[in-house]
MIDREN-622249 format. One record per residue: x, y, z of N, C-alpha, C in turn; residue number from 1. Coordinates in nm, 2 decimals. Each point is the difference from the previous one (the first is absolute). Layout:
% MIDREN-622249
ATOM     n.u     n.v     n.w    ca.u    ca.v    ca.w     c.u     c.v     c.w  resi
ATOM       X       Y       Z       X       Y       Z       X       Y       Z   NUM
...
This chain:
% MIDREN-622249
ATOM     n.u     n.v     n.w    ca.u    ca.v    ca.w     c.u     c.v     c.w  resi
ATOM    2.12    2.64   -0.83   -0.13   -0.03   -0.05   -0.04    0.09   -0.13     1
ATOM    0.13    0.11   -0.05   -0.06    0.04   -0.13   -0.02   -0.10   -0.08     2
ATOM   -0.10    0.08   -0.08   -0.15   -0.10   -0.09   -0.06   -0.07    0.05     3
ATOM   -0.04   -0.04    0.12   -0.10   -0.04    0.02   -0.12    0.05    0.10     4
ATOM   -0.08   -0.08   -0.04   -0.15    0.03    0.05    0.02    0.07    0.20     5
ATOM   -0.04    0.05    0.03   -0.01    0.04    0.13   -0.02   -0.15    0.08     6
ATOM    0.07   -0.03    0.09    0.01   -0.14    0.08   -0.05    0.03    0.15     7
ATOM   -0.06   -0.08    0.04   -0.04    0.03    0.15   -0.03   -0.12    0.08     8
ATOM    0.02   -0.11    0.13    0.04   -0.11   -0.02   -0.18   -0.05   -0.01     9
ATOM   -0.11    0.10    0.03   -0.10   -0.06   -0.04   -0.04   -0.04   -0.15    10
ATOM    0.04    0.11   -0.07    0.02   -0.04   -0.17    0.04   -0.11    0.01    11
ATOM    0.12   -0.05    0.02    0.08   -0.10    0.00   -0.07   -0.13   -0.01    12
ATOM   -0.10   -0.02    0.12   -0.07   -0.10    0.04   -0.11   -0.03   -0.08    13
ATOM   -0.02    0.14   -0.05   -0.12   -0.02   -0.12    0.05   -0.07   -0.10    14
ATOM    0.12    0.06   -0.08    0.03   -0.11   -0.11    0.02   -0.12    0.05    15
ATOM    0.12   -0.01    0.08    0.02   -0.19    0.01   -0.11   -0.01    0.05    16
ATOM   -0.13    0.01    0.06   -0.14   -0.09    0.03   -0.09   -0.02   -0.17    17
ATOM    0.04    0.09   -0.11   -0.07    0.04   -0.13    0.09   -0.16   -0.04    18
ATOM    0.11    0.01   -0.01    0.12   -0.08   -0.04   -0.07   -0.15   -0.01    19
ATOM   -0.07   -0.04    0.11   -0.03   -0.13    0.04   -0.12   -0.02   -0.11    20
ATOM   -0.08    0.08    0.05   -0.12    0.02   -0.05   -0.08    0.11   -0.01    21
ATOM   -0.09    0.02   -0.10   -0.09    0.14    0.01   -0.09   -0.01    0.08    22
ATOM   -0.02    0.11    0.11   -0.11   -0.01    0.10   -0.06    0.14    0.00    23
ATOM   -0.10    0.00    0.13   -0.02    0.15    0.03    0.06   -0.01    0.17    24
ATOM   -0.03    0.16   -0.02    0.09    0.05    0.14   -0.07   -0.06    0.13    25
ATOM   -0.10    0.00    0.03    0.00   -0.12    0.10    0.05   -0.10    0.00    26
ATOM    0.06   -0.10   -0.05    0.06   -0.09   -0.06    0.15    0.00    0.02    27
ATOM    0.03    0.11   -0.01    0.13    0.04    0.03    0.02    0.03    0.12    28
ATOM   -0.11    0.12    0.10    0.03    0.00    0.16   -0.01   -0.09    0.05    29
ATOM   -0.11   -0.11   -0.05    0.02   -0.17    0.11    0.14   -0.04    0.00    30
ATOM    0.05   -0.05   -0.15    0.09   -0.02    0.01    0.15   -0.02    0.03    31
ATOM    0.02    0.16    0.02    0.10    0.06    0.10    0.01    0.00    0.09    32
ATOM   -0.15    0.01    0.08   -0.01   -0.06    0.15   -0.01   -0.18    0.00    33
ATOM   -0.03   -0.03   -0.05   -0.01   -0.15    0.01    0.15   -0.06   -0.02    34
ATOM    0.13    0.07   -0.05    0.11   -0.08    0.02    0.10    0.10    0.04    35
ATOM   -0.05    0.07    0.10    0.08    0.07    0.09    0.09    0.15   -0.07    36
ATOM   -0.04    0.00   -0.15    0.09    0.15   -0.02   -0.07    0.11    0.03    37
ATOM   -0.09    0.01    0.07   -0.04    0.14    0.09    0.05    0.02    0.12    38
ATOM    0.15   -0.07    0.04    0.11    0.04    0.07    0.11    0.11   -0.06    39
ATOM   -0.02    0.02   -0.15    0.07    0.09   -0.10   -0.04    0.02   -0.10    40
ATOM   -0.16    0.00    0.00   -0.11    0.06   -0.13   -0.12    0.08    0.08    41
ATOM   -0.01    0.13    0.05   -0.10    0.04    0.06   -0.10    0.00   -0.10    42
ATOM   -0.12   -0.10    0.04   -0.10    0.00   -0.06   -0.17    0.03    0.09    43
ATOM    0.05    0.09    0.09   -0.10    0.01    0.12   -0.12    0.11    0.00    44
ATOM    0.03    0.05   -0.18   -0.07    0.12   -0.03   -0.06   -0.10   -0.16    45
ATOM   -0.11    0.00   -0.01   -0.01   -0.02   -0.14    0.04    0.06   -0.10    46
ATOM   -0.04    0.18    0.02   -0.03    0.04   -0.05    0.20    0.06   -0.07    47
ATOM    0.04   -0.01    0.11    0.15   -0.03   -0.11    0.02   -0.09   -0.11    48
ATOM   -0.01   -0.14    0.07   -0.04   -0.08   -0.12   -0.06    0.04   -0.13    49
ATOM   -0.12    0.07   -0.01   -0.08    0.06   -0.12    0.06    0.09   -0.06    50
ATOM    0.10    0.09    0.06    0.14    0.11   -0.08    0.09   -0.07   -0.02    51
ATOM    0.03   -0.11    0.02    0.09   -0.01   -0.02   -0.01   -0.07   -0.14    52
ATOM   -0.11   -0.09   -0.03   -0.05   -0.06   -0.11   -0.01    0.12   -0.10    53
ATOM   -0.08    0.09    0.04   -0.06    0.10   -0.09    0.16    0.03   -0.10    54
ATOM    0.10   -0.02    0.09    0.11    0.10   -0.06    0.10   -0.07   -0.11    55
ATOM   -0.02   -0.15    0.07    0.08   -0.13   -0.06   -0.12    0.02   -0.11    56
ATOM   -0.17    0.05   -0.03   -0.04    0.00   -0.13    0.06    0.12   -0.09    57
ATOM    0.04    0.07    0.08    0.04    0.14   -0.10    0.09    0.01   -0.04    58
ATOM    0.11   -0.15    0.07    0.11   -0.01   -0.05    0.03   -0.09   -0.11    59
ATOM   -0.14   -0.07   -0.04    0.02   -0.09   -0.08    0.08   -0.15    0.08    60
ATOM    0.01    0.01    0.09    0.05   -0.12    0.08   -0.10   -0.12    0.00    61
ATOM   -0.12    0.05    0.05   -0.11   -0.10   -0.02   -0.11    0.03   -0.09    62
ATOM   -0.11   -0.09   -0.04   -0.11    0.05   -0.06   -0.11   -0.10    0.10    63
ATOM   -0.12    0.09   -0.04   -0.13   -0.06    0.05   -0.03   -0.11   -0.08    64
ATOM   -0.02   -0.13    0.04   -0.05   -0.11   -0.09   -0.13    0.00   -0.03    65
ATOM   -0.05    0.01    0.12   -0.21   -0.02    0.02   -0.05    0.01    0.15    66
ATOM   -0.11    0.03   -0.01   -0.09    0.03    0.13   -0.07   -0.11    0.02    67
ATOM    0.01   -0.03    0.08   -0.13   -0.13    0.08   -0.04    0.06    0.08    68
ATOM   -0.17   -0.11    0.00   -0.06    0.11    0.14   -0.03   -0.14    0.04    69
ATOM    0.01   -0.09    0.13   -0.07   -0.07    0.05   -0.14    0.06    0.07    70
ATOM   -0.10   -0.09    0.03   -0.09    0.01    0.06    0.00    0.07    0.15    71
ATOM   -0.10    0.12    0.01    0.03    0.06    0.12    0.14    0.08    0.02    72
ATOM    0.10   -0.02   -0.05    0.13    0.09    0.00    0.00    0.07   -0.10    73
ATOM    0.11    0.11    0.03   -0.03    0.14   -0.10    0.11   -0.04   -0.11    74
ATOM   -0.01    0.03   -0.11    0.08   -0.04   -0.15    0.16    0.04    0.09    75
ATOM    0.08   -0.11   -0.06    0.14    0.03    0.00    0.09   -0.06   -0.18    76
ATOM    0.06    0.11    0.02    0.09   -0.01   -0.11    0.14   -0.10    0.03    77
ATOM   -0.01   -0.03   -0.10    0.11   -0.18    0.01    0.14    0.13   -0.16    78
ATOM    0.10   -0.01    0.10    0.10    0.07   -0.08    0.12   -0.10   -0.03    79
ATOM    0.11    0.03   -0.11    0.07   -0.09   -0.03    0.13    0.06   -0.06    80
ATOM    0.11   -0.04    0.01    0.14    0.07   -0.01   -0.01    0.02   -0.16    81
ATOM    0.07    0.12   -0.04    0.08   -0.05   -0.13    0.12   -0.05   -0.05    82
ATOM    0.01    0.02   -0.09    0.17   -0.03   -0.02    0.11    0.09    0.05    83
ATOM   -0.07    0.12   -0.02    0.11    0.10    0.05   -0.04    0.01    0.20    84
ATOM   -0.07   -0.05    0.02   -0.03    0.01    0.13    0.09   -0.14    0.05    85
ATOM    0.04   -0.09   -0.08    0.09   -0.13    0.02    0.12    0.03   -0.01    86
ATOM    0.02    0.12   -0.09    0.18    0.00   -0.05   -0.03    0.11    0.17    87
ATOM   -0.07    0.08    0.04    0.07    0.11    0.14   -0.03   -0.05    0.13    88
ATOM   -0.07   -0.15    0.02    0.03   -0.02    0.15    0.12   -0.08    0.00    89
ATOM    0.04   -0.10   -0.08    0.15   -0.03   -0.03    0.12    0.16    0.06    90
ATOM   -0.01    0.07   -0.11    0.07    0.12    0.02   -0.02    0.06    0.12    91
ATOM   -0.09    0.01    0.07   -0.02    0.04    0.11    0.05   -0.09    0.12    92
ATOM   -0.02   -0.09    0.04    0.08   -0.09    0.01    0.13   -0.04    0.03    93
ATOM    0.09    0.01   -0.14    0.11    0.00    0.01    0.07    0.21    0.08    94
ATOM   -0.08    0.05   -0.06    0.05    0.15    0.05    0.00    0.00    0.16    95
ATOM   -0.10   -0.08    0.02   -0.06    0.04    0.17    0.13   -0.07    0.07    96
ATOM   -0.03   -0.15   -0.08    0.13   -0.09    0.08    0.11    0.04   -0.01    97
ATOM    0.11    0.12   -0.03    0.10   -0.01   -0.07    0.08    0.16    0.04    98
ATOM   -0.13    0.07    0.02    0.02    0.13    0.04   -0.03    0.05    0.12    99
ATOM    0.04    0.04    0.12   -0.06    0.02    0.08   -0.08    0.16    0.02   100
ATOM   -0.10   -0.02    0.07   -0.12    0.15   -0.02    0.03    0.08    0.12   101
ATOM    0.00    0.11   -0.07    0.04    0.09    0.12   -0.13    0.09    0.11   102
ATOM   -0.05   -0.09    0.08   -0.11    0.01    0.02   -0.03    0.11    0.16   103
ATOM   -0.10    0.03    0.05    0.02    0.08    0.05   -0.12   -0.02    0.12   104
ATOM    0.01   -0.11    0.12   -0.06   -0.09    0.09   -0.01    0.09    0.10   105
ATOM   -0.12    0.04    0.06   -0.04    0.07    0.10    0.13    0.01    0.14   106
ATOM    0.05   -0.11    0.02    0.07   -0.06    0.16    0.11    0.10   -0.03   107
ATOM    0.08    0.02   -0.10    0.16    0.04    0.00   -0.05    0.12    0.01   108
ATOM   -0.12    0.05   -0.07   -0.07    0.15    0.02   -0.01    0.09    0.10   109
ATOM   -0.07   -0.12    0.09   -0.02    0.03    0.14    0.15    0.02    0.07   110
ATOM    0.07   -0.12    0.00    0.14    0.00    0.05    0.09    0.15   -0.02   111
ATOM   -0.04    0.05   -0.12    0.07    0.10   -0.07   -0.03    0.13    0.08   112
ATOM   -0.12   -0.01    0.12   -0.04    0.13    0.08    0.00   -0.02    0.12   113
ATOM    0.08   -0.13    0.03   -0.07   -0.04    0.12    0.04    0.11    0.10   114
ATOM    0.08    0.12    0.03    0.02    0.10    0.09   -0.10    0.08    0.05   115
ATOM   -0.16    0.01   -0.10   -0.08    0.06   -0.02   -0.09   -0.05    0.16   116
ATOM    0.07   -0.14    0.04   -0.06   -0.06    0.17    0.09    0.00    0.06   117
ATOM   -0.06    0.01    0.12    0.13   -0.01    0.13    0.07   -0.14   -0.06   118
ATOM    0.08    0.00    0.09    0.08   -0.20    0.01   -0.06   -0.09    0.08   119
ATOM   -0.11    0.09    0.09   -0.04   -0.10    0.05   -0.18   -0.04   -0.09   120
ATOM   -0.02    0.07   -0.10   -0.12   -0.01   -0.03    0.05   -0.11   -0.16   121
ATOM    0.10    0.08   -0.04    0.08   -0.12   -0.06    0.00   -0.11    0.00   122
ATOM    0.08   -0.02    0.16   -0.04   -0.17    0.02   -0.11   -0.07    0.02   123
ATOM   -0.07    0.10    0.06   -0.19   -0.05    0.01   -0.03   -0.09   -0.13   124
ATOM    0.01    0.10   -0.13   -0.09   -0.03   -0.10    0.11   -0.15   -0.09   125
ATOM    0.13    0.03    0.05    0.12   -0.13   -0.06   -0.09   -0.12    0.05   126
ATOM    0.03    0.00    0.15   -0.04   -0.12    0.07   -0.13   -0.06   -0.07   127
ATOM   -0.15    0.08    0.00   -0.10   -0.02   -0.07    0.08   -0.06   -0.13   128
ATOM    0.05    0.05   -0.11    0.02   -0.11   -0.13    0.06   -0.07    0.07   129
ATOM    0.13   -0.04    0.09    0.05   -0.10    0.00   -0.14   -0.13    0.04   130
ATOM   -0.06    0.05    0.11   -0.09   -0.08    0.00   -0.04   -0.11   -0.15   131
ATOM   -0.09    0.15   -0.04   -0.08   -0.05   -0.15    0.12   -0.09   -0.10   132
ATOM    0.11    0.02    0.00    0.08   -0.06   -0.07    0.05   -0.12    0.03   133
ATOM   -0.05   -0.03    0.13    0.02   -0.16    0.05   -0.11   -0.09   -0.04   134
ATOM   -0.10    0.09   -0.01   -0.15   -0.06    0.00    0.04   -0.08   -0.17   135
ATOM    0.06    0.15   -0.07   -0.01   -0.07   -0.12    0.04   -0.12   -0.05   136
ATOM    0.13   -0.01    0.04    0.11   -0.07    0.01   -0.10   -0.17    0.04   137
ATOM   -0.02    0.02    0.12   -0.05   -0.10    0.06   -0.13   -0.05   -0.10   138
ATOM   -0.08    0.09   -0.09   -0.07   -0.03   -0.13    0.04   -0.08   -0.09   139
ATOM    0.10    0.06   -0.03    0.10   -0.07   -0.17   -0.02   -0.13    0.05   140
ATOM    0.12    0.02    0.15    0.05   -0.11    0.02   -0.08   -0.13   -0.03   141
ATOM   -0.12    0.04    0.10   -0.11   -0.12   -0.03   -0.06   -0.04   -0.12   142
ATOM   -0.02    0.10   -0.15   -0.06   -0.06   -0.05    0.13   -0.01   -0.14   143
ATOM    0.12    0.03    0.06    0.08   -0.12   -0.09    0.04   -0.13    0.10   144
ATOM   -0.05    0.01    0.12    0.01   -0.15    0.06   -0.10   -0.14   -0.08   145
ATOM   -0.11    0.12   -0.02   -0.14   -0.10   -0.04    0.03   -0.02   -0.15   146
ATOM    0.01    0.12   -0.06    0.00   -0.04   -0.16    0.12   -0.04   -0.09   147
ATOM    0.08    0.02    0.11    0.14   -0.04   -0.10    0.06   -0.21   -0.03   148
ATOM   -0.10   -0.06    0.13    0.05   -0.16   -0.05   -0.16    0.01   -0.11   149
ATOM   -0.06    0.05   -0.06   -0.09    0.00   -0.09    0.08    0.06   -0.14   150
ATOM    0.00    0.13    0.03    0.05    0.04   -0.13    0.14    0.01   -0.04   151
ATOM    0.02    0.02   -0.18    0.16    0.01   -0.02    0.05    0.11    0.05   152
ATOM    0.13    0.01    0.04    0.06    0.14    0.05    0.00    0.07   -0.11   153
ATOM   -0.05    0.02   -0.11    0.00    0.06   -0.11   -0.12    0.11    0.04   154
ATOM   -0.11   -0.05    0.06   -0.08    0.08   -0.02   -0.04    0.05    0.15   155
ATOM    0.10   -0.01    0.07   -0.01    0.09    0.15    0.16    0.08   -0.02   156
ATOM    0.01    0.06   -0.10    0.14    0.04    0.02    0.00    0.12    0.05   157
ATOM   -0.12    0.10   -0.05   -0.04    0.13    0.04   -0.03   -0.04    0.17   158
ATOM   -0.05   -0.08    0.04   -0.06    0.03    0.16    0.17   -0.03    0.05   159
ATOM    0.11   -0.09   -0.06    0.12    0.02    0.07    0.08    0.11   -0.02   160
ATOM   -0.02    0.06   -0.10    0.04    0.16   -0.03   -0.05    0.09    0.16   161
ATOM   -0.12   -0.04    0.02   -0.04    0.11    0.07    0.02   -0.03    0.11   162
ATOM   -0.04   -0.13    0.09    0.06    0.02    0.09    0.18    0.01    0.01   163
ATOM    0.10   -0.04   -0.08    0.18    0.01   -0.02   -0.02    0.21    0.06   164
ATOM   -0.11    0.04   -0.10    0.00    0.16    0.03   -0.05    0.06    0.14   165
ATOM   -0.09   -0.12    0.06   -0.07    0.04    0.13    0.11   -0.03    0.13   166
ATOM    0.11   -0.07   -0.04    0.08   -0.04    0.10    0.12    0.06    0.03   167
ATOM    0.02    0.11   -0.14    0.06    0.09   -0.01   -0.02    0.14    0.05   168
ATOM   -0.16    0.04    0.01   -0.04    0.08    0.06    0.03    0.00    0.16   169
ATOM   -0.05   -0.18    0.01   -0.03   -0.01    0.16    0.12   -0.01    0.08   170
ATOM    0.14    0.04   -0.07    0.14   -0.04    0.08    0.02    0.14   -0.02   171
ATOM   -0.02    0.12   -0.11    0.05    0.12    0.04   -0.11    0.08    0.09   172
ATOM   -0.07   -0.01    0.02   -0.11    0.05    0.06    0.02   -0.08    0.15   173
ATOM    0.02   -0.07    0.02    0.05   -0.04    0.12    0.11    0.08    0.06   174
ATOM    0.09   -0.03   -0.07    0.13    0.09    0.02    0.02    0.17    0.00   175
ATOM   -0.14    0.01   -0.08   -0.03    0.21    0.08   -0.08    0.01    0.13   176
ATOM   -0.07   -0.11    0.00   -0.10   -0.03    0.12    0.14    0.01    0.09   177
ATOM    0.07   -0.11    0.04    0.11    0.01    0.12    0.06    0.09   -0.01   178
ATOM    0.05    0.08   -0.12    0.11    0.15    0.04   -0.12    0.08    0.05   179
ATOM   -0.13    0.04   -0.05   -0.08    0.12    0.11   -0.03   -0.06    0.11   180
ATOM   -0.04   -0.15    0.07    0.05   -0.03    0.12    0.11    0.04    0.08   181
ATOM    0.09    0.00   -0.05    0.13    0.01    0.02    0.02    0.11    0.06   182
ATOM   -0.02    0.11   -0.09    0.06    0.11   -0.05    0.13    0.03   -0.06   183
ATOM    0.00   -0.10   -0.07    0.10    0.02   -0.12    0.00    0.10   -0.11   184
ATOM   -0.20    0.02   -0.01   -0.02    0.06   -0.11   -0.11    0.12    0.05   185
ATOM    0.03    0.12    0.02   -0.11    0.11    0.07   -0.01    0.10   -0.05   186
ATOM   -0.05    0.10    0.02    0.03    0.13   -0.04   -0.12    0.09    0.06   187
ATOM    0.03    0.13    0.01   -0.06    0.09    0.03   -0.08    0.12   -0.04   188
ATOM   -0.05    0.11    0.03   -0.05    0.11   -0.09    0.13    0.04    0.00   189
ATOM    0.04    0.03    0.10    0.16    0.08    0.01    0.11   -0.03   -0.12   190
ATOM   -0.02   -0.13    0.04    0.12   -0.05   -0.09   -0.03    0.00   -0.16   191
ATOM   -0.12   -0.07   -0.03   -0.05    0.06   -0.16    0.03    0.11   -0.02   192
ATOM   -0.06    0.14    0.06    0.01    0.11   -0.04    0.17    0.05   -0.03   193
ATOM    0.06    0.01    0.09    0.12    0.01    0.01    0.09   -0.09   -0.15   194
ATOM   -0.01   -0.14    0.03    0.07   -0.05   -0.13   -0.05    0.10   -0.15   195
ATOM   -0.14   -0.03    0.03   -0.07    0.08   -0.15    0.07    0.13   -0.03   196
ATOM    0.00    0.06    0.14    0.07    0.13   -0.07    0.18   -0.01   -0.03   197
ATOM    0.03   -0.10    0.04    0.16   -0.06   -0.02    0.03    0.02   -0.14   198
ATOM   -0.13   -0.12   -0.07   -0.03   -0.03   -0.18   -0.08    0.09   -0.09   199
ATOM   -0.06    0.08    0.05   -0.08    0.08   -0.11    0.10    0.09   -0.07   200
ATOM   -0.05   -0.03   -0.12    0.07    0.09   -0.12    0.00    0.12   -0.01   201
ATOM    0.08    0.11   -0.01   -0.07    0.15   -0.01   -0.10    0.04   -0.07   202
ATOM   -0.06    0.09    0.06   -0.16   -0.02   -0.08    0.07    0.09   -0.16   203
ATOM   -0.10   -0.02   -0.08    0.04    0.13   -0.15   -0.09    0.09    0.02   204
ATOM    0.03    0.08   -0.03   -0.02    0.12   -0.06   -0.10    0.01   -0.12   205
ATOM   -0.14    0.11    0.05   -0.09   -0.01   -0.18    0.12    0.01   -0.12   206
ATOM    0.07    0.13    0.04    0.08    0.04   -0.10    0.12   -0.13   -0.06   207
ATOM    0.05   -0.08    0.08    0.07   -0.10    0.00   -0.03   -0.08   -0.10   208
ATOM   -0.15   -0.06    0.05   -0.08   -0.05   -0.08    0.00   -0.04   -0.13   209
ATOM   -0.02    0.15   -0.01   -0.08    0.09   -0.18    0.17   -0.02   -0.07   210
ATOM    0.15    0.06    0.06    0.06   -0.04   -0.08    0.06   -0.16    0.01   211
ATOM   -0.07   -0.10    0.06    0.06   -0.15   -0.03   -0.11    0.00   -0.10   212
ATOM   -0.11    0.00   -0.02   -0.10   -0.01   -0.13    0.05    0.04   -0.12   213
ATOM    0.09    0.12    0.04    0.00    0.06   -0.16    0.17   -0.07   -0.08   214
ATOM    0.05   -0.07    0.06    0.12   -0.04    0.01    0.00   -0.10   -0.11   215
C-alpha cells in the first residue's frame, strides 16, 4: 500500500458509494444497510462514519459539494469523489484483492492463552461459540436462501466469503470441542509450570545487557 492514502474497509465503502453518486453520509449508512454490506462494513457507530469522511477530506479523496437543509431536518452536506479519490479506490481495491492483510482477530488471541482456564472452563466457553456459530451459519444460510434466486452472485460474493470462513471455523472448533471432551487435549498448573520452566531462556544479566547494547 506504499503511496497510498490510509485504506480502511469503511473508507472503502465511502468511495465506491461517492463512485455511483454524490451523497451525504446518511445516505451512505442506509445504503450499506439496505443491500446487506453491513455484514463487512461496520456502520453501527455514525460517528466513525463522520472520521472517516473527515480524513478521505484531508486526503483530498473527496470534497464537500453543498449543504441542503430539508424542512424540520438539520443541514447535511452532500459530498463527492475526486479524481484522485477515483484513481485510490481502484488501487485500493486491486491491493486489498491481491495481497493478503496481516490482520490481528480477537479468537486466535484468545486461542493464543487459552491455558490461562482450566480445560474444563475452556470447553464451557468453546461449546458457547460453537453454539453462536451455528446460529450464525444457520443466518447466512437463510438469507442466501432468500436472496440469492433474486440477486446476481456477483453481488452476494462477500456473504459466501463469510459464511466458506464460518464453516471453517465451525469444523475446527468442533474438532478442539471433541479433543477437551476427550481428553486428547488438557493440561494442568503442574504441567504448565514444569514445561515453562523446561523452555524459559536464561534470564540476562543488567551487565549482560549494557554489553549487547554497546555491541
Amino acid at each position: 500500500m506504499k503511496g497510498l492514502a490510509r485504506y480502511s474497509p469503511l473508507a472503502l465503502a465511502v468511495l465506491a458509494l461517492l463512485s455511483e453518486a454524490p451523497m451525504h453520509p446518511y445516505r451512505m449508512q442506509q445504503l450499506i444497510k439496505q443491500r446487506g454490506k453491513d455484514e463487512v462494513i461496520n456502520v453501527r457507530q455514525r460517528a466513525s462514519l463522520y472520521q472517516t469522511i473527515e480524513r478521505l477530506l484531508r486526503d483530498g479523496l473527496i470534497v464537500a459539494q453543498e449543504t441542503t437543509r430539508a424542512e424540520r431536518r438539520p443541514e447535511r452536506t452532500i459530498y463527492a469523489l475526486t479524481d484522485r479519490g477515483r484513481e485510490t479506490v481502484g488501487a485500493w481495491l486491486r491491493a486489498m484483492l491481491s495481497r493478503p492483510a496481516h490482520e490481528f482477530p480477537a479468537f486466535p488471541a484468545a486461542i493464543a492463552y487459552l491455558p490461562l482456564l482450566t480445560p474444563e472452563d475452556a470447553l464451557r466457553q468453546l461449546e458457547t461459540r460453537l453454539g453462536a456459530l451455528e446460529e450464525e451459519q444457520a443466518r447466512l444460510d437463510s438469507q442466501l436462501d432468500s436472496v440469492g434466486p433474486v440477486l446476481p452472485r456477483l453481488f452476494l460474493l462477500e456473504t459466501e466469503y463469510l459464511r466458506a470462513m464460518l464453516n471453517a471455523e465451525l469444523a475446527w472448533v468442533r474438532c478442539l470441542v471433541d479433543d477437551l471432551r476427550a481428553g486428547r487435549l488438557t493440561w494442568s498448573e503442574e504441567w504448565l509450570r514444569r514445561f515453562t520452566e523446561a523452555v524459559a531462556p536464561p534470564e540476562t544479566t543488567e551487565e549482560e545487557r549494557i554489553m549487547t547494547r554497546e555491541q
